[in-house]
DRENKE-977141 format. One record per residue (C-alpha): residue in three letters; z, x, y. Coordinates in pm, whole numbers, plus 50000, padded with zeros to 5 digits. Example, Ala and Ser with C-alpha at 12.3 -4.5 7.8 and 13.67 -1.06 7.14 Angstrom:
! DRENKE-977141
ALA507805123049550 SER507145136749894 
//
This chain:
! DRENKE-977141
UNK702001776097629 UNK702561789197273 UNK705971780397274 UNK705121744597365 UNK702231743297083 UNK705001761896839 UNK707251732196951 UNK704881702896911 UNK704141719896559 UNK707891720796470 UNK708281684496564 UNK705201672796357 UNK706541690096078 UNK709911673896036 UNK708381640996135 UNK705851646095813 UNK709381657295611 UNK711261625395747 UNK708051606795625 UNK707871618195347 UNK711791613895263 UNK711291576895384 UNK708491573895128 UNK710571586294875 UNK713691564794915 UNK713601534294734 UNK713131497394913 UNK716621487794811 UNK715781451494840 UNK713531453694565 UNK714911484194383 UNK715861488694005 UNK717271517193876 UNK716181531793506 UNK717771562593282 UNK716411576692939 UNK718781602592776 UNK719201616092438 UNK722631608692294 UNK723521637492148 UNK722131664092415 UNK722611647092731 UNK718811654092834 UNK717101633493072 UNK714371617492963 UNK713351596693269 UNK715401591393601 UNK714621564393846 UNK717451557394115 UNK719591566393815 UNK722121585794047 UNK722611554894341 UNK725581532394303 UNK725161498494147 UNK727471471394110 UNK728261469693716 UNK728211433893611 UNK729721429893254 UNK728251461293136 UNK731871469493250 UNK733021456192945 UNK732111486792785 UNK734901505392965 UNK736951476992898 UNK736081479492511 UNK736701519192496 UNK739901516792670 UNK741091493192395 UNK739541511192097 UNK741051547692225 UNK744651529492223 UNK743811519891878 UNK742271553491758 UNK745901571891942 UNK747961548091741 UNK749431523992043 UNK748411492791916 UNK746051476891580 UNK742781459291558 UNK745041434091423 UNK747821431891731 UNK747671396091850 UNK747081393292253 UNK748501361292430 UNK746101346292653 UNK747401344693026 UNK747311320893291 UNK745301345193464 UNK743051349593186 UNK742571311193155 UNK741451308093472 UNK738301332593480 UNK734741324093562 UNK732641315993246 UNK731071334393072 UNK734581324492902 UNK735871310792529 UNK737921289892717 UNK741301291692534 UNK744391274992655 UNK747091294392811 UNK749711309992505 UNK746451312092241 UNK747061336792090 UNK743731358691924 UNK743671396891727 UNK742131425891939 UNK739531426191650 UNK738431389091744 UNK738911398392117 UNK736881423492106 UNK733991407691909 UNK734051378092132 UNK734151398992425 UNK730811421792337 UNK728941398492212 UNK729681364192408 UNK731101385692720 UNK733551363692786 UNK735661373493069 UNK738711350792999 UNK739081377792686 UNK738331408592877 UNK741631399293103 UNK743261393892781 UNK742601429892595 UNK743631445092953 UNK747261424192977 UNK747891433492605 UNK747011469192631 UNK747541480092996 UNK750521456593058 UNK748441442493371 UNK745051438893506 UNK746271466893777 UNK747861487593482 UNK744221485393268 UNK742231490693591 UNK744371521093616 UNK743431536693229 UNK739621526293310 UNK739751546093624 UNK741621574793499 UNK738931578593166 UNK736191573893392 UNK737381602593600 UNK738061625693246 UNK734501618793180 UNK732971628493456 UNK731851594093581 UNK732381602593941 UNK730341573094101 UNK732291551693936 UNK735261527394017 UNK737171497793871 UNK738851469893987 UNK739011442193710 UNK737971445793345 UNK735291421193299 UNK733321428893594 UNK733601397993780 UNK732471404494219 UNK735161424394380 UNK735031449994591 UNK735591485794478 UNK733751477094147 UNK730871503394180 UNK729071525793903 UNK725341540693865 UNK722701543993571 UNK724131579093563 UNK727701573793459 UNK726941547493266 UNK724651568293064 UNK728021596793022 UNK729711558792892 UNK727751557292608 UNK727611590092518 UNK731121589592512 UNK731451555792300 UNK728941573292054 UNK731091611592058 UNK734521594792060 UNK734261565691860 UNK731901562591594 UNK734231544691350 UNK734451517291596 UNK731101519891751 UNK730331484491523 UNK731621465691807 UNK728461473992049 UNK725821456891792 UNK727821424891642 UNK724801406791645 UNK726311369991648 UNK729811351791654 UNK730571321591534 UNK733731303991618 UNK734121270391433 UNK730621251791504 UNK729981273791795 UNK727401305891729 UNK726551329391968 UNK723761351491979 UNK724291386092136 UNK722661391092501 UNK721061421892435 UNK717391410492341 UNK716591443892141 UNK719161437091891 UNK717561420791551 UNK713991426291746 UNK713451461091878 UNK713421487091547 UNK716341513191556 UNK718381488191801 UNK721981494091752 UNK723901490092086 UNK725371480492354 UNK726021455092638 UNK724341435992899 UNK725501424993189 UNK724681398093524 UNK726211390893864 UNK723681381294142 UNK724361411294341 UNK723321434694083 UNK720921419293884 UNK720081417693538 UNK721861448693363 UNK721511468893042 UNK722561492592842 UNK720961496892529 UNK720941526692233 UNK718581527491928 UNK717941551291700 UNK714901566991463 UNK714491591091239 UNK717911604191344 UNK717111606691711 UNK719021580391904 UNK718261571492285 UNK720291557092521 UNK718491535492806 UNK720081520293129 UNK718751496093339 UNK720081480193664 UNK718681450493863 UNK715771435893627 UNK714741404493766 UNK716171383893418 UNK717131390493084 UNK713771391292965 UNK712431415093204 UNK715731438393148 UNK715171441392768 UNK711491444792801 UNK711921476093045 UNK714601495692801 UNK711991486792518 UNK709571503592717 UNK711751535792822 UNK713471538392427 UNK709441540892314 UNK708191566392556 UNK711391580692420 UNK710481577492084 UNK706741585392114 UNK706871613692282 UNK705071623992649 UNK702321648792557 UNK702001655692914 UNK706151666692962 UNK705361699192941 UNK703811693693290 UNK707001679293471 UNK710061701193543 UNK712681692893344 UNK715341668293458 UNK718311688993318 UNK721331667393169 UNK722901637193278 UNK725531647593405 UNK724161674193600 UNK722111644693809 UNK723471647394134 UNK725141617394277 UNK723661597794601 UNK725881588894849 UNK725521553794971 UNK726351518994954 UNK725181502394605 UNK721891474794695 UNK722821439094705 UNK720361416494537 UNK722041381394550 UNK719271369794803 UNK716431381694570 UNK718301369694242 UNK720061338094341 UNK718661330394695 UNK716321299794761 UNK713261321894785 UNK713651324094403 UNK711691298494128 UNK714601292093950 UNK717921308494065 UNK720201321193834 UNK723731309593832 UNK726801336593919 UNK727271357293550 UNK724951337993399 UNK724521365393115 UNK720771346592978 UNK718071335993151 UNK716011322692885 UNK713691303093075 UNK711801332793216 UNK709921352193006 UNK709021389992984 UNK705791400693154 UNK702751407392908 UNK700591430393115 UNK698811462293011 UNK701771486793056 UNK703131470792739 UNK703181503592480 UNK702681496492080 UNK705611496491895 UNK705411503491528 UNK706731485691254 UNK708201495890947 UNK709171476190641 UNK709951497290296 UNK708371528790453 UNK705041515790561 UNK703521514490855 UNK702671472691013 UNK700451472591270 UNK701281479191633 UNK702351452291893 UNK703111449692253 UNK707041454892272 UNK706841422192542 UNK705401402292169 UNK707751416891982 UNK710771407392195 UNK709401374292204 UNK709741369491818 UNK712961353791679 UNK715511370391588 UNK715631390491261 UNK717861368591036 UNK721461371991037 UNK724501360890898 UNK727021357291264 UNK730831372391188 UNK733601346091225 UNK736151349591472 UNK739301329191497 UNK742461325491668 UNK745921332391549 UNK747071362291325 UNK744701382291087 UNK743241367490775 UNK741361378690510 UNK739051367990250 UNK739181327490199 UNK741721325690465 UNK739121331790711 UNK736941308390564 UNK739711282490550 UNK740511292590957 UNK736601288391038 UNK736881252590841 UNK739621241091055 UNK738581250091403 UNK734981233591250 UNK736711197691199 UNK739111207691522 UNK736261209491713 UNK734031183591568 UNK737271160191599 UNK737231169592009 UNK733571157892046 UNK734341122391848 UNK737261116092083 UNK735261121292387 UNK732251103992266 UNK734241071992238 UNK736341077892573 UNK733201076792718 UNK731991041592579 UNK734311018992797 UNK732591034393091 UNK729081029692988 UNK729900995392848 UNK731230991393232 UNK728501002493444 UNK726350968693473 UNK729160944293621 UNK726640923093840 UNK725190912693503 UNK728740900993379 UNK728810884393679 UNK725560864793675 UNK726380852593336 UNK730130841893375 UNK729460802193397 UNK726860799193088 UNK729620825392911 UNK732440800193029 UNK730730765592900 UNK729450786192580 UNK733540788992520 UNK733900756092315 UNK731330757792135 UNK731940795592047 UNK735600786691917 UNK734490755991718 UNK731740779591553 UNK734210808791518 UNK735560790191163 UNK731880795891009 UNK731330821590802 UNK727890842590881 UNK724870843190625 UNK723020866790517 UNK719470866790639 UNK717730856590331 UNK720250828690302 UNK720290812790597 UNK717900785890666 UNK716070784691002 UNK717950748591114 UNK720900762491118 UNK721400796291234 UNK724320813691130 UNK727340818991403 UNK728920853891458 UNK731850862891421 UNK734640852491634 UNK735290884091737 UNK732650893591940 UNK732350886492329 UNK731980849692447 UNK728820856292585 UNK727230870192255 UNK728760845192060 UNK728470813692280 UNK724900815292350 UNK723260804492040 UNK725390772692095 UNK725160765492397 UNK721270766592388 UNK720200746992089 UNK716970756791947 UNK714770728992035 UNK715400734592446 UNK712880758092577 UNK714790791092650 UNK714360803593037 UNK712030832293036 UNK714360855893126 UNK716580853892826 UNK714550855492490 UNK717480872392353 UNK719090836592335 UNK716550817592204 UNK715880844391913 UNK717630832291627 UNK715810801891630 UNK712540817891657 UNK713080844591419 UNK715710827791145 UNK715120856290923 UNK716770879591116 UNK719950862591113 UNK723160871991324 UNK721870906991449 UNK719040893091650 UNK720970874891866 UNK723730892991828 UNK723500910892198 UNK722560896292525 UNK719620917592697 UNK722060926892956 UNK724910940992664 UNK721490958492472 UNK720710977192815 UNK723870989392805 UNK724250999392487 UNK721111017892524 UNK722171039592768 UNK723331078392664 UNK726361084092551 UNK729101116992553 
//
């Protein structure tokens, strides 16, 4: 008998322990993971899910970006080494520039329109020019990720992009920054370009805290459905600077809003941390083995208000929640103190003024020569709109043929009197008197220019065409008011480009 009660008590115990592990495991459907380090320690601030594989998003861009800058810094290539854009590169997903094949563009512009615009045509470009290949670059990302200790981490393309094998966690992404920061501070401008602008084209970076959040200097964001809204950020006060990751926000928004939150418990201290055991360094957090969560249901299903699109890298439209978790955030200007705000308000504000750095294709220029490049691809581009704008007129002028139609007798017995008129020069409108109404030109369409004729002024107009009998009724208009049919100004009104 005691054995059986010693039994029954074993049994309820590991079915409280499996309850309690249940409890403790996150609902992966629904599951973000957050990290708050310190940059130059490695201490863990604040771990949630920070050790369970994610999918990356563009936030493998970073990789892609200190791959790049380490050739640079070990003398295999320049910031000004032009890269050829590929075929292959042409042809990837937007977020993109969109450059033709053989465009050629410096790894300093690459690298600035990668970070800030993530454009994954570019990312394939800095990985043919430096790694030969995207196999060859995949190769170096792997092989630093592995130097660094970023063991739950793998990578198949550069720009982060769905394909399978492309896995990494809060925690190795968290050793990524530290090692941007430690390995390449003279280059570390590239995380917090705040805008580009390429001709007329300006770009605002992704990464919400940047020109809004105090002490915001870094680094990327990223977005595929699977994984969520993505972000690592780093800012910096009174010489202490934070690094904050998180994975699978619901938008942009929501993903800035959160690493706000984390960088000021960061920065304000927990007078209660005395009273939690200490979380050790990052990269003593030990890795989770299992399969990362996918969220494309939750972030791009039909259950969803408005589903994002596939890398869709913004999601303005939804806007950060303002509830009562919100913590203050000071504000300094010239060493004093503003008063305190919700970090959801202040990431709501505009943008702190900035002037965005031009990028260009083609070899490296300085001074006016980027100015005069900028110019160029301004009127280049400007130039590409006015030719589509009027390819597009033809069609619109096209899209009401039953009217043509309806009118094609009164437009072919208006035809005499259109060519006798088309010797008369028009009036102006203060000149012309209102028995005689001045022709158009003979240039125009026979239906616009045979139906003042046709229809003298003293027949009673059919009520479905005042257009015809205007310039009788209204002589001091002249040649514009009956210039156009109703049918021709309907079309005209449409949109055009």
């Amino acid at each position: 008998m005691a054995s059986i009660l010693a039994s029954f008590r074993l049994t309820s115990l590991l079915m409280l322990v499996a309850a309690a592990l249940l409890a403790a495991a996150p609902r992966m459907a629904q599951a973000e993971a957050l990290l708050l380090i310190e940059a130059d320690t490695g201490k863990v601030l604040q771990a949630e899910n920070a050790t369970y594989p994610w999918y990356p998003a563009s936030v493998t861009k970073i990789m892609t970006a200190y791959v790049a800058l380490k050739a640079v810094k070990e003398g295999r290539m320049t910031l000004d080494t032009l890269l050829t854009v590929s075929p292959a590169a042409a042809a990837q997903s937007p977020s993109k520039m969109g450059f033709k094949p053989g465009t050629q563009v410096t790894l300093d512009n690459a690298l600035k329109m990668m970070m800030v615009k993530s454009a994954n045509d570019i990312a394939v470009v800095i990985a043919e020019g430096v790694g030969g290949s995207i196999d060859g670059f995949s190769a170096e990302m792997n092989k630093n990720a592995q130097r660094l200790g970023m063991t739950q981490t793998s990578y198949v393309n550069p720009n982060g992009l769905p394909a399978e094998g492309q896995i990494t966690s809060a925690r190795d992404l968290g050793i990524l920054a530290r090692a941007i920061i430690r390995d390449l501070p003279e280059y570390e401008y590239f995380m917090h370009v705040p805008a580009i602008k390429f001709g007329r084209r300006i770009t605002a970076n992704f990464n919400k805290l940047i020109g809004r959040y105090p002490g915001a200097d870094g680094m990327k964001t990223g977005f595929i459905c699977a994984s969520g809204f993505n972000l690592v950020a780093t800012a910096t006060r009174n010489n202490k600077r934070l690094i904050a990751v998180v994975l699978g926000a619901q938008s942009s928004a929501q993903r800035a809003l959160k690493a706000a939150q984390l960088l000021e418990r960061g920065f304000n201290g927990n007078k209660l941390s005395w009273l939690k055991p200490s979380l050790g360094t990052v990269d003593a957090l030990a890795p989770i083995d299992a399969s990362p969560p996918n969220l494309r249901d939750e972030m791009c299903g039909p259950k969803r208000k408005r589903p994002a699109a596939e890398n869709e890298e913004d999601d303005p439209d939804i806007v950060a929640d303002n509830n009562n978790a919100d913590s203050g955030v000071s504000m300094f200007t010239a060493g004093l103190q503003a008063p305190t705000m919700k970090v959801s308000e202040l990431l709501a504000m505009p943008a702190a003024a900035t002037t965005p750095v031009i990028v260009y294709t083609g070899p490296a220029r300085t001074g006016t020569a980027v100015l005069e490049a900028d110019a160029a691809e301004s009127a280049a581009q400007a130039a590409n709109v006015t030719k589509r704008k009027k390819g597009a007129k033809p069609a619109k002028l096209a899209a009401k043929p039953e009217t043509e139609k309806s009118d094609k007798k009164k437009d072919a017995a208006a035809k005499p009197n259109a060519k006798a008129a088309a010797g008369q020069k028009p009036k102006t409108a203060a000149a012309t008197p209102a028995a005689k109404p001045a022709a158009p030109k003979s240039d125009k369409k026979p239906d616009a220019a045979g139906k003042p004729a046709a229809k003298p002024a003293a027949a009673k107009p059919p009520a479905a065409k005042p257009a015809a009998a205007a310039p009788a009724a209204k002589p001091a208009n002249g040649p514009k008011a009956g210039a156009k049919p109703a049918a021709q100004q309907k079309s005209d009104a449409s949109p055009r480009g």
